[in-house]
Phi, psi and omega in degrees: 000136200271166172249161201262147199243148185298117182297125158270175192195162171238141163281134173285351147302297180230009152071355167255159180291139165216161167315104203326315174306349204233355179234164167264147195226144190253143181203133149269124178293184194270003174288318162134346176292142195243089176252179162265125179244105173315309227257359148085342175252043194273166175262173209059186192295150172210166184234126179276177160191147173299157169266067116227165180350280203306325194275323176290318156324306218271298184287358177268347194271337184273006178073023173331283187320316196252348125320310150341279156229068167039073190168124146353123151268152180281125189306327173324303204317319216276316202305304216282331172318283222306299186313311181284352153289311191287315178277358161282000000 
């Protein structure tokens, strides 16, 4: 039986490849709104981050996300990272 293969992503924190299941995923919608998608399937562009601290620090102090999609991120987008790490 052949095995199935695991989708990878990079984190925009610390920059290793990890399993799609194991990140959080940021999405711009194509209105130009910038949310958290629990559910991994909103359309537009995304960025993963790790579910922890260090990562989310490292990518909000180099401005990742918004390098990412060539757009401001809104500090809310960061609230809500924080809140969806700490309970994860």
């Amino acid at each position: 039986m052949q095995q199935k293969k695991i989708p990878m992503r990079k984190c925009t924190g610390c920059n290793e490849m990890k399993p799609k299941k194991e990140l959080v995923r940021i999405v711009r919608s194509p209105e130009g709104e910038i949310s958290v998608d629990l559910t991994g399937k909103k359309s537009g562009r995304g960025a993963y981050i790790c579910r922890s601290g260090q990562c989310l620090a490292a990518a909000k102090k180099a401005n990742r996300l918004s390098k990412a999609f060539e757009c401001p991120v809104p500090p809310e987008v960061y609230d809500r990272l924080a809140e969806e790490i700490a309970d994860g």
